[in-house]
C-alpha positions as CSV (number, residue, x, y, z in Angstrom):
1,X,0.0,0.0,0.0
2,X,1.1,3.6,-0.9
3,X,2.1,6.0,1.8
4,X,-1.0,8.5,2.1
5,X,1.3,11.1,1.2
6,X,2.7,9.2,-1.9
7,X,-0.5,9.3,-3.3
8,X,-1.7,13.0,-2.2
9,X,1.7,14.2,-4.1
10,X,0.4,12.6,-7.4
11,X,-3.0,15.1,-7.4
12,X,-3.3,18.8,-7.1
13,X,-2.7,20.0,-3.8
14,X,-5.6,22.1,-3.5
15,X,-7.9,18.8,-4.2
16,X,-11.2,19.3,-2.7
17,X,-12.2,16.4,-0.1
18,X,-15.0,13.9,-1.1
19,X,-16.9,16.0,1.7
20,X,-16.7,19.3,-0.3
21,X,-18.4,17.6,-3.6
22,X,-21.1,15.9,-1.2
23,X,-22.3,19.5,0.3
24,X,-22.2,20.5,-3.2
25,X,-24.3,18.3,-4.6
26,X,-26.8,17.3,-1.4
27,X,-30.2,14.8,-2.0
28,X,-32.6,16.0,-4.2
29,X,-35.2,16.2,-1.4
30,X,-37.7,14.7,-4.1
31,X,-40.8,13.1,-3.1
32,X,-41.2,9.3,-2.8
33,X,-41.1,7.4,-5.8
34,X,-39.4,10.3,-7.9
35,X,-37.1,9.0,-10.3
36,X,-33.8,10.6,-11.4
37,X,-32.9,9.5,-14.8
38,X,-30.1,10.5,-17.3
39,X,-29.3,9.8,-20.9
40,X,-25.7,9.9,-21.4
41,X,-25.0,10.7,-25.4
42,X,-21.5,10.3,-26.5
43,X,-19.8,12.8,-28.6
44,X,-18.6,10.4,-31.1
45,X,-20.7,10.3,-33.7
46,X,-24.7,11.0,-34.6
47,X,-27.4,10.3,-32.1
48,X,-28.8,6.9,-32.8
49,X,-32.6,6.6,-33.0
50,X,-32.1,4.0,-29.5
51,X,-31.0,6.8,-27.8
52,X,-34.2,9.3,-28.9
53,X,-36.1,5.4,-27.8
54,X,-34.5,5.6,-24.3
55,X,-34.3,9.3,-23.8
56,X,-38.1,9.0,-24.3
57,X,-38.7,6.8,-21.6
58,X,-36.5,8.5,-19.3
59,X,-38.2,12.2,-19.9
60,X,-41.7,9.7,-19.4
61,X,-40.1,8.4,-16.4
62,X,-38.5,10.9,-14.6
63,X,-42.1,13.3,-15.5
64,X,-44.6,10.9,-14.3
65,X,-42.6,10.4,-11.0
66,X,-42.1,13.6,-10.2
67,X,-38.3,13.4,-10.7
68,X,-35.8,15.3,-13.1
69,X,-34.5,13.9,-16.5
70,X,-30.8,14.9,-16.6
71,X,-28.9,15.3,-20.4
72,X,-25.2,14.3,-19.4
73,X,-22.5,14.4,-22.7
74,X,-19.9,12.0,-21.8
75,X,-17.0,13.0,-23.5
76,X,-14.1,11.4,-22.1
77,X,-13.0,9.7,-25.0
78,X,-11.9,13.4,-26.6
79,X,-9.8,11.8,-29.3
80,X,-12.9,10.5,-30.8
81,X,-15.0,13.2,-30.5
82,X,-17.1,14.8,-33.5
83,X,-17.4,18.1,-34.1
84,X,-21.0,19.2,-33.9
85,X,-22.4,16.2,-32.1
86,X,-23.8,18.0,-29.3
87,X,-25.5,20.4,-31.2
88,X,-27.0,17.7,-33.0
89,X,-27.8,16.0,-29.8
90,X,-29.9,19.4,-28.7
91,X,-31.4,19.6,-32.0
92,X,-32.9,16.1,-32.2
93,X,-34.2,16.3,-28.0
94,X,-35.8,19.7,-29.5
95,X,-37.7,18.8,-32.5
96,X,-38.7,15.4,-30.7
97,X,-40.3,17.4,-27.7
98,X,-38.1,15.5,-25.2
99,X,-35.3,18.3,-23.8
100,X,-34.2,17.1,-20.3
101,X,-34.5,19.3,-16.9
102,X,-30.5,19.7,-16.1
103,X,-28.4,19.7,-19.0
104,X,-25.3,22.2,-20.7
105,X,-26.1,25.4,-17.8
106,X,-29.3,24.2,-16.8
107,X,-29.7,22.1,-13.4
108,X,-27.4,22.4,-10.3
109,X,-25.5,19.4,-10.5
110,X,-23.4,20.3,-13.4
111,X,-21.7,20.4,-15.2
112,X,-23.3,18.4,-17.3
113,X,-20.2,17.5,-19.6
114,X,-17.8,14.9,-17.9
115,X,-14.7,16.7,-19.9
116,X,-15.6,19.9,-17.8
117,X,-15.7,17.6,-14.4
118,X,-12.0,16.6,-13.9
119,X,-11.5,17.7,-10.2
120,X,-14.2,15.7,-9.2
121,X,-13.0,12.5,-10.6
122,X,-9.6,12.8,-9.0
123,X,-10.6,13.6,-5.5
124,X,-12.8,10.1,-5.6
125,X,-9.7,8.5,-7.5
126,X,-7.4,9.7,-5.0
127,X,-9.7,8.3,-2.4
128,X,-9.4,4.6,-3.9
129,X,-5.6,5.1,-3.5
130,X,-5.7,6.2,-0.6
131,X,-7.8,3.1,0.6
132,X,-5.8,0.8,-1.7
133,X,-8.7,-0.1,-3.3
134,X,-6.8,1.2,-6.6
135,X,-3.4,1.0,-7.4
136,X,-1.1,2.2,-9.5
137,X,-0.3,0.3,-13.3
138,X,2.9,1.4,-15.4
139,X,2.2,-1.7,-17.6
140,X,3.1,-0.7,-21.4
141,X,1.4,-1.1,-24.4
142,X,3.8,-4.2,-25.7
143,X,3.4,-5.7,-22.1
144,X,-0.5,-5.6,-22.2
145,X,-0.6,-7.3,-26.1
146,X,1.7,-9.7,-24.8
147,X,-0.9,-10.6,-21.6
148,X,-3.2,-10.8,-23.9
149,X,-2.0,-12.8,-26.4
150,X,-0.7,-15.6,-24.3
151,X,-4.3,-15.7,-22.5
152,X,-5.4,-16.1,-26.2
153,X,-3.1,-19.3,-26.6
154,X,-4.0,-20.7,-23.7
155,X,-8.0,-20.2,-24.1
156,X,-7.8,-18.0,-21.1
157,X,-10.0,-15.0,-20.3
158,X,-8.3,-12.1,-21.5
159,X,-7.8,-9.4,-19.2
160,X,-5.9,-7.5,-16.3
161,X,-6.6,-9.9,-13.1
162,X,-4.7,-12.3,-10.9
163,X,-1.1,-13.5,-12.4
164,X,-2.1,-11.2,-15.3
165,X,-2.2,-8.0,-13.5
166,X,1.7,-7.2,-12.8
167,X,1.2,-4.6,-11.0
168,X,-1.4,-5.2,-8.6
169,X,0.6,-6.3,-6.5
170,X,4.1,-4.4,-6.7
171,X,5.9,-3.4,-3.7
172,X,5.8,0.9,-2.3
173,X,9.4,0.9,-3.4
174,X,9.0,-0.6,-7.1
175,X,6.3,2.0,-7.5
176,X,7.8,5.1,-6.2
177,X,11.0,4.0,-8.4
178,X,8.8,4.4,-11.9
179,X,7.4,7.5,-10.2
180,X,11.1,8.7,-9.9
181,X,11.9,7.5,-13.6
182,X,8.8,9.7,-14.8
183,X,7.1,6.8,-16.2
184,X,3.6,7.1,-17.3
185,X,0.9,4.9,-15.6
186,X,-3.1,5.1,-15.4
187,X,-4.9,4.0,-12.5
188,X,-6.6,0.7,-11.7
189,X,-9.5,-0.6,-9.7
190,X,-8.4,-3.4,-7.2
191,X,-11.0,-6.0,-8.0
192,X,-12.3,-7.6,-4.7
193,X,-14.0,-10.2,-7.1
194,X,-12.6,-14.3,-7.2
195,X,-12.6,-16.7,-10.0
196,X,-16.2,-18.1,-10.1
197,X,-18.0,-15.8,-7.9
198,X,-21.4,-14.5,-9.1
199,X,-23.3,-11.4,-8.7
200,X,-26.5,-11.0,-8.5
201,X,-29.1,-7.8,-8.9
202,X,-32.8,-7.0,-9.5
203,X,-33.2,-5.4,-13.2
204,X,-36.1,-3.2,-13.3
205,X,-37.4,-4.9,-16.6
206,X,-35.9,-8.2,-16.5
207,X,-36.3,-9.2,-12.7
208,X,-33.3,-11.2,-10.9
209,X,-30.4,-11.6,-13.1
210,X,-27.2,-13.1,-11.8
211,X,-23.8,-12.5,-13.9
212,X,-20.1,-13.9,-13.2
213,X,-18.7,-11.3,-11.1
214,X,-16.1,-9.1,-12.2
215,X,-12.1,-9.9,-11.4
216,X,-10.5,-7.8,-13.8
217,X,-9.0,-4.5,-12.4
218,X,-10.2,-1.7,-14.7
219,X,-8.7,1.1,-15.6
220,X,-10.6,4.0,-14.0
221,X,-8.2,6.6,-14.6
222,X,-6.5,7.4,-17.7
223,X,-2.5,7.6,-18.6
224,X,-0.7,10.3,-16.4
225,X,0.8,11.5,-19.5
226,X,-2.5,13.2,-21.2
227,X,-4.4,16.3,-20.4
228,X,-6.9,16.5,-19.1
229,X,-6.8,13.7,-16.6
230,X,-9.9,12.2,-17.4
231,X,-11.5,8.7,-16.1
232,X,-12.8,5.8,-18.4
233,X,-16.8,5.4,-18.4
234,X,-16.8,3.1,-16.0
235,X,-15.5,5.2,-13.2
236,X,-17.1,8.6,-14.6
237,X,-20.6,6.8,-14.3
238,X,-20.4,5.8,-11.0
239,X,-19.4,9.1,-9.5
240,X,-21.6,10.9,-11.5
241,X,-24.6,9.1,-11.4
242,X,-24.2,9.3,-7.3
243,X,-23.4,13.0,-7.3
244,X,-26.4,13.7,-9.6
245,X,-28.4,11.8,-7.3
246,X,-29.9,9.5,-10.5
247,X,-31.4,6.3,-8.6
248,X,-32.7,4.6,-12.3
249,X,-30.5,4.2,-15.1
250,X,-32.0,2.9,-18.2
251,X,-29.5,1.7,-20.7
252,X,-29.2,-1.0,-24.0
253,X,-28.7,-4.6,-22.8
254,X,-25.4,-4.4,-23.4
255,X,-23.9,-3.0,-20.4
256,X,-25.9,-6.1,-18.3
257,X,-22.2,-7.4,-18.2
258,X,-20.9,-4.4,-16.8
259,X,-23.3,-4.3,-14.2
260,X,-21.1,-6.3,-11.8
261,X,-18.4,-4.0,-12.2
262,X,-20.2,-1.2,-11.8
263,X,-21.3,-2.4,-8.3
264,X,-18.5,-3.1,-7.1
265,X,-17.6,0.3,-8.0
266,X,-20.2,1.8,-6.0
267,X,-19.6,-0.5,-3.3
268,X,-15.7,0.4,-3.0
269,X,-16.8,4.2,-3.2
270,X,-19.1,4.0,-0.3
271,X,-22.2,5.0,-2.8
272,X,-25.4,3.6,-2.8
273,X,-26.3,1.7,-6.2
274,X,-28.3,2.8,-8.5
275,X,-31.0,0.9,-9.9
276,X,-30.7,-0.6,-13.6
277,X,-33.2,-1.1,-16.2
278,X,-31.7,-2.8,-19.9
279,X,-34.0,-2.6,-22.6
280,X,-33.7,-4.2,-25.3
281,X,-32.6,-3.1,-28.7
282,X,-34.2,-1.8,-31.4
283,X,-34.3,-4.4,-34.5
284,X,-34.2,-4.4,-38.1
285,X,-36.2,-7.5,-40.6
286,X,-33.7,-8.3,-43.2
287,X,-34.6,-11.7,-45.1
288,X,-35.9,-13.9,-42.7
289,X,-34.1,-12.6,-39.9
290,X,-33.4,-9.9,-37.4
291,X,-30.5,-8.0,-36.7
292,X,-30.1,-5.0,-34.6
293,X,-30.3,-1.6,-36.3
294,X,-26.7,-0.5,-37.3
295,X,-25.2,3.0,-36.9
296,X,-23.2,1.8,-40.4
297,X,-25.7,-0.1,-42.6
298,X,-29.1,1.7,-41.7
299,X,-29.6,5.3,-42.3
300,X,-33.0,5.3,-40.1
301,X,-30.3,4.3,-37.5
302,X,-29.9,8.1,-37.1
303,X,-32.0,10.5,-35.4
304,X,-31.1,13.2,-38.4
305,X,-32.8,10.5,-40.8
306,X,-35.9,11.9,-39.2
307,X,-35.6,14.9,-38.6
308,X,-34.1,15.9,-42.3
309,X,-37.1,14.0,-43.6
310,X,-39.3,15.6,-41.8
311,X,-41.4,13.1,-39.7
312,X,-44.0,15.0,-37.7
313,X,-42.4,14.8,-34.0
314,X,-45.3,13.7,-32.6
315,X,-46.2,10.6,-34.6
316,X,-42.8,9.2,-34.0
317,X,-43.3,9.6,-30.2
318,X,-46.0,7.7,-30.9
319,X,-44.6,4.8,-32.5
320,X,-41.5,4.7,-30.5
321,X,-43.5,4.3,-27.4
322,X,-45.4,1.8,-28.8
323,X,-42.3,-0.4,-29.2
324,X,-41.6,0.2,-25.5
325,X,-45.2,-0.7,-24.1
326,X,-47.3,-2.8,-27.2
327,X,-50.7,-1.4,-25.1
328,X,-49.8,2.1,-26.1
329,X,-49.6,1.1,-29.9
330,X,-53.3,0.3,-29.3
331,X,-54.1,3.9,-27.7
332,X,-55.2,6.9,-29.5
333,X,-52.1,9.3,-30.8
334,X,-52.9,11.9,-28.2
335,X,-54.1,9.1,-25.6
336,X,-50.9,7.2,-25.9
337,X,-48.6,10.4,-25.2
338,X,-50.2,11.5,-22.1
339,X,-50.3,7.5,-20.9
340,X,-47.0,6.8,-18.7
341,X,-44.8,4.1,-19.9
342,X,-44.1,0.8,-17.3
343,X,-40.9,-0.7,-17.4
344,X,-42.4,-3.7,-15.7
345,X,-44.0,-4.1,-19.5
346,X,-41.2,-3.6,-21.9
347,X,-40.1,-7.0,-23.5
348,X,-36.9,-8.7,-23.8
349,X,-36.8,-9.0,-26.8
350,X,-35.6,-6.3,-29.8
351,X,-38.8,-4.8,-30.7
352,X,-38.9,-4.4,-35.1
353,X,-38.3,-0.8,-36.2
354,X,-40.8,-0.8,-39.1
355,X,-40.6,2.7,-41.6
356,X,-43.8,1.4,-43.5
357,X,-46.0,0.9,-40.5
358,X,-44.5,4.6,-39.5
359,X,-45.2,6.0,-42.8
360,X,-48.7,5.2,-42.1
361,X,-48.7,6.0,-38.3
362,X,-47.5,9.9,-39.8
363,X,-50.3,10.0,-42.6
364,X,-53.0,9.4,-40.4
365,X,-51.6,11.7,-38.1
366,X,-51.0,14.9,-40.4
367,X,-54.8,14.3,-42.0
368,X,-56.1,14.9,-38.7
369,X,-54.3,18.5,-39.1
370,X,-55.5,21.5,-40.2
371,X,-54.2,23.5,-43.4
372,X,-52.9,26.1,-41.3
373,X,-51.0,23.7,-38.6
374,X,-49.8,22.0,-42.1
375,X,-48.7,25.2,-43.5
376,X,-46.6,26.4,-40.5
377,X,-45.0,23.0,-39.6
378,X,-43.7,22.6,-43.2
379,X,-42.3,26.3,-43.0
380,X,-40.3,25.4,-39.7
381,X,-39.0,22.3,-41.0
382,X,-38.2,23.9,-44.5
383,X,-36.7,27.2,-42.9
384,X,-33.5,24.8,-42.5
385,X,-34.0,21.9,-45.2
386,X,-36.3,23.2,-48.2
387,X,-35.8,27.5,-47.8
388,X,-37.2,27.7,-51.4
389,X,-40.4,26.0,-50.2
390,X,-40.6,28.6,-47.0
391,X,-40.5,31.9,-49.7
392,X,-43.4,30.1,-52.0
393,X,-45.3,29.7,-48.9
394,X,-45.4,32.6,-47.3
395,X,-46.1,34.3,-50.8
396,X,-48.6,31.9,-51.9
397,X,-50.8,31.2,-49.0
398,X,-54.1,31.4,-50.0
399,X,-52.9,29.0,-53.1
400,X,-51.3,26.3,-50.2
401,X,-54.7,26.5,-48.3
402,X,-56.6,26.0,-51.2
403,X,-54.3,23.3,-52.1
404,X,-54.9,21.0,-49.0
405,X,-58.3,21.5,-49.0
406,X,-58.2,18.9,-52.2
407,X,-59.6,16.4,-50.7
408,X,-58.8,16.5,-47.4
409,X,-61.3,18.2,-44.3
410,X,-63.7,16.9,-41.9
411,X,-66.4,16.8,-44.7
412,X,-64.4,14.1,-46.6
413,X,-64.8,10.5,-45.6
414,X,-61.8,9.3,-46.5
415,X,-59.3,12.2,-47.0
416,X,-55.8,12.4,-48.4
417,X,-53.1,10.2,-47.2
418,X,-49.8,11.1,-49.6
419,X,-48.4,13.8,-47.1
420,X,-46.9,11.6,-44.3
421,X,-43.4,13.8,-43.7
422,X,-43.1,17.4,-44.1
423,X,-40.4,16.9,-47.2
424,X,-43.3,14.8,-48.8
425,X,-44.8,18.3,-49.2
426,X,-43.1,19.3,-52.7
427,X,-44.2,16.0,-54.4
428,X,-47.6,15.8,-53.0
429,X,-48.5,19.7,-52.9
430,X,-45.6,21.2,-55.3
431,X,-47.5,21.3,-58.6
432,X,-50.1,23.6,-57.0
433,X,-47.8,26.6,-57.4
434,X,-46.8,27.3,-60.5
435,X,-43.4,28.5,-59.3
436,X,-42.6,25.1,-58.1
437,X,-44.2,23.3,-61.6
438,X,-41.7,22.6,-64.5
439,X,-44.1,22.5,-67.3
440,X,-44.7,19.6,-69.1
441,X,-44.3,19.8,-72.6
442,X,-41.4,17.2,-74.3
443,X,-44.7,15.4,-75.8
444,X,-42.0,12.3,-75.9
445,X,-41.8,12.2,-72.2
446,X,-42.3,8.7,-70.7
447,X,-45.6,10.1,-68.7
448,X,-47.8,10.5,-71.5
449,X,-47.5,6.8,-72.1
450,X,-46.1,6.7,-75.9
451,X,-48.8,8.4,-77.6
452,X,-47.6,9.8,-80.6
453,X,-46.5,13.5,-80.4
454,X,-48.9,14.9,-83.2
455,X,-52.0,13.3,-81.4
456,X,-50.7,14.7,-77.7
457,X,-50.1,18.0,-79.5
458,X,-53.7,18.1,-81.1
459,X,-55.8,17.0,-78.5
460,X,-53.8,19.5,-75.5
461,X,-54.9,22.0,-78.4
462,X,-57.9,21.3,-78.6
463,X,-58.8,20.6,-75.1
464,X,-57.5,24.5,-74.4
465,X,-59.4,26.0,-77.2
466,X,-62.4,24.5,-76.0
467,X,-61.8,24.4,-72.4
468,X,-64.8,25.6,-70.2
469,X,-64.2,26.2,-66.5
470,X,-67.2,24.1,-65.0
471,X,-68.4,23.5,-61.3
472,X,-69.6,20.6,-61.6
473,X,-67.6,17.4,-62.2
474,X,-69.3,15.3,-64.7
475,X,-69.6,18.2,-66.8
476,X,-66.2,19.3,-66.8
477,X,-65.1,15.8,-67.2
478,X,-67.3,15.4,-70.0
479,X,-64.6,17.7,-71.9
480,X,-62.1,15.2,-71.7
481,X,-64.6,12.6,-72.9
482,X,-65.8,14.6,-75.7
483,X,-62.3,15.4,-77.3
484,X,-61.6,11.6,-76.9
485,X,-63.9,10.5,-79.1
486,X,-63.1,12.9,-81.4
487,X,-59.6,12.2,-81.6
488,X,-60.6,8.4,-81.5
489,X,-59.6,6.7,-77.9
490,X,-62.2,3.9,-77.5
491,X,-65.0,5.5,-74.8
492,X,-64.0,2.8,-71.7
493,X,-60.8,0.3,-70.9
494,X,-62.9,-2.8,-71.9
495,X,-63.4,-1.7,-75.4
496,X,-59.7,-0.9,-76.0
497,X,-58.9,-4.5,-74.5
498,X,-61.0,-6.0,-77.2
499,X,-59.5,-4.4,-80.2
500,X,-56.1,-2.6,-79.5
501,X,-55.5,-1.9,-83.3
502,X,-58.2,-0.2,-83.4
503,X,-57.4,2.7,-80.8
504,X,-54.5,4.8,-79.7
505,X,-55.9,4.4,-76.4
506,X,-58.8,4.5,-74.1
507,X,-60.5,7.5,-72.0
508,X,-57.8,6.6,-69.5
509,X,-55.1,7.4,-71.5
510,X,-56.9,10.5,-72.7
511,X,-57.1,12.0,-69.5
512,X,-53.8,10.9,-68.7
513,X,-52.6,13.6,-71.0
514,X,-54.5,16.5,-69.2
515,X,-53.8,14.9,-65.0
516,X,-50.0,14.8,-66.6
517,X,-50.2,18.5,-67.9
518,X,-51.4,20.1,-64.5
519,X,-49.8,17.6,-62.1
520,X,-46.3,16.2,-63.6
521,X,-48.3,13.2,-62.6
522,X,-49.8,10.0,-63.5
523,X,-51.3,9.3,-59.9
524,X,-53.1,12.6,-58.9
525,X,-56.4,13.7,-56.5
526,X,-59.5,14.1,-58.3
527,X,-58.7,16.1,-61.7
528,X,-61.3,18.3,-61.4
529,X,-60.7,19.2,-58.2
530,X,-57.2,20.0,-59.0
531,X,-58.2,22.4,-62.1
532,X,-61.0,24.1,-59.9
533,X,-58.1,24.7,-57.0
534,X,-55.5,26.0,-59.8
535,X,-57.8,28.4,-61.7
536,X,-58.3,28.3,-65.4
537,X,-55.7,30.6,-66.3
538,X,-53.0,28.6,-64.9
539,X,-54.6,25.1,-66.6
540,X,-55.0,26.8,-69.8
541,X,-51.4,27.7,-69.5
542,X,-50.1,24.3,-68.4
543,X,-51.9,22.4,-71.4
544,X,-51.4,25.1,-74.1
545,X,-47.7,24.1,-72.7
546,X,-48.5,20.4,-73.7
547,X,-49.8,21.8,-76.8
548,X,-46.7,23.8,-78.1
């Protein structure tokens, strides 16, 4: 064991005292029951949608308990670290509705960035030392490979325990004399766990679980030689999580194997554990089997796949807590939202991230909106992904109102269904404004089905030289069935069918030409409807178009 003022000599001598960080950072006072929960994003890359999954359940948690829903960035591993991840971070728990109470300045048990909380780690590492429940470990790189490789050959656990750990058990003097040679070291845990020992803890969704206990002495802090001095996760977790006062951690089932270290790490520290909850991980159906969704194959893996597409917020709450409680998915949108989730029903195993049953989870959601809410949630999404779109908007309004009353409204039975994500909006809405329509007039264009060029040409002319502005349907349709005839399409489908030769096409196709014309389309709303919403100026100008 190290001399206590051995140890004290390798920290800052103005160190605060494991006393000074407990007055600062006292017990909640929270009612029973409350639950402190934390998400703890890493700086290294996007925000996977599993971490929008579990930050949702802890904001549901922590809300419905009367608790506090802490955002903690744990950013140790700085060499790794992407530039604008955080921001990221804030912009997905912002659009999603699901921003924490303490995060960045917010909260006083800050900071919330492990990078900015080096003092406190030391004084608790120091503390370990001090105990000589950690040690000191100037094992090198070449050293450790070589460990491990002849564990490797031997079929042997791989790791830094028993015989293996060559420093564990090194005498004051050989310590203070690679101290004196300035060689670098990190800091390890002394393991109190034994070859076949097992631990065992209550999960909060999967009951009693019992796991081989841990023996290997982790690193907790980092090599002496970098700056900042910052601990691994492992270490960081535990102080923080104590120090924030968080008493329910929900986390992928991953970490279950880490749980035994953990605890002892709480343990050694004189903390009280924390309670754990693993879910499971969110899945992906490829073939006939599952896999997990992956950061590197799946693009819906990110949280920016959703937001850049524009998924209403809302609907994807929806459907994410209906993977976490299957009763929810049966709930009414709004219903389902204000119900709080149980971890005593989430499943074990990987619920099935599924974009087509989302797709239709968002249509049914945005026909239950108004033109107006429409309106204004496609301009905040386009401000930053379609600015274009925002400018036609704003300058068109009346035309965008007009535009989703098409067929949609509580008057109509079954209404429109093709606007499910906010960038859906060009394709569905776009060829209502004419600064958004390319005109269609290359009469060889694949839309317009093959018809030869002279016929397209003569019946868009005619149809424009004739072309009466009607209210009601029929008749305005009866236009388009007029000019067939004349121009000799066979009056229904069956006829064509019978005798090809005989026709270029059928009413079907003759329409075609005109729902192409106004709509760039082949699959449109009701055509009438459509010309009535644009005005016959702007159809006379889109078919004269066809018509060169």
């Amino acid at each position: 064991m190290l001399d206590r003022a051995v140890v004290d000599a390798l920290f800052p001598s103005d160190l605060p005292e494991p006393s000074f960080w407990e007055e600062q950072y006292p017990p909640r006072g929270l009612g029973e029951g409350a639950k402190v929960t934390r998400l703890g994003p890493s700086p290294t890359g996007f925000l996977h949608i599993g971490g929008l999954y579990v930050g949702s359940i802890d904001r549901d948690i922590a809300t419905h308990s009367g608790g506090s829903y802490i955002v903690r960035v744990e950013d140790t591993d700085q060499a790794r670290e992407v530039a604008g991840a955080v921001e990221q971070f804030n912009q997905a728990f912002e659009y999603f509705g699901i921003q924490p109470d303490e995060a960045d300045e917010v909260g006083a048990y800050g900071p919330y960035h492990q990078s900015q909380r080096e003092q406190i780690y030391l004084t608790y590492v120091r503390e370990l030392l001090r105990a000589d429940k950690a040690y000191l470990c100037f094992a090198t790189k070449e050293e450790l490979a070589d460990i491990t490789a002849r564990q490797q050959a031997t079929k042997l656990p791989t790791g830094y325990y028993g015989r293996w750990a060559i420093w564990r058990d090194k005498t004051a003097e050989d310590v203070q004399a690679a101290l004196d040679e300035g060689r670098p070291y990190v800091v390890r845990f002394r393991s109190p766990g034994k070859a076949g020992e097992r631990t065992s803890f209550v999960d909060a969704i999967r009951g009693p679980l019992e796991h081989e206990a841990n023996r290997n002495d982790v690193v907790i802090l980092k090599a002496s030689d970098q700056s900042p001095r910052l601990p691994t996760y492992h270490f960081a977790h535990a102080v923080d999580d104590h120090l924030m006062r968080v008493n329910l951690v929900i986390r992928g089932e991953e970490w279950i194997s880490s749980v035994p270290t953990h605890l002892q790490l709480f343990d050694a520290l004189g903390f009280e554990r924390v309670e754990y909850a693993h879910i499971a991980p969110l899945m992906k159906q490829q073939g006939g089997s599952r896999r997990k969704l992956s950061k590197r194959k799946d693009p819906e893996a990110s949280v920016e796949f959703f937001i850049e597409a524009g998924f209403p917020a809302e609907a994807v709450q929806y459907y994410l807590r209906g993977l976490v409680n299957a009763r929810l998915a049966e709930l009414p949108l709004d219903e389902a939202l204000a119900s709080p989730i149980s971890l005593a029903e989430c499943g074990v195993a990987g619920p099935l991230v599924d974009l087509v049953k989302l797709d239709d989870i968002c249509a049914d959601y945005v026909a239950t909106l108004s033109g107006e809410e429409i309106i204004a949630r496609v301009s905040e999404w386009a401000t930053k992904y379609d600015p274009e779109l925002v400018e036609v908007l704003a300058a068109e309004r009346d035309a965008a109102l007009a535009a989703l009353r098409v067929e949609r409204g509580p008057e109509v039975a079954n209404p429109r269904k093709d606007l499910r994500k906010w960038s859906d909006f060009r394709t569905a809405y776009g060829f209502f404004f004419p600064s958004l329509f390319p005109l269609v007039s290359d009469r060889t264009d694949e839309r317009l089905g093959g018809l030869p060029p002279e016929l397209i040409s003569a019946f868009a002319a005619d149809f424009a030289d004739g072309y009466a502005d009607l209210e009601d349907g029929q008749e305005w349709f009866g236009q388009i069935r007029e000019l067939a005839t004349k121009h000799g399409f066979a009056p229904n489908p069956k006829e064509y069918k019978k005798n090809p030769d005989a026709y270029p096409g059928s009413i079907r196709e003759a329409a075609q030409l005109i729902r192409v014309a106004l709509t760039g389309s082949k699959a449109s709303p009701d055509l009438h409807a459509v010309a009535r919403t644009l005005g016959a100026d702007e159809v006379l100008r889109r078919v004269r178009a066809l018509a060169g």
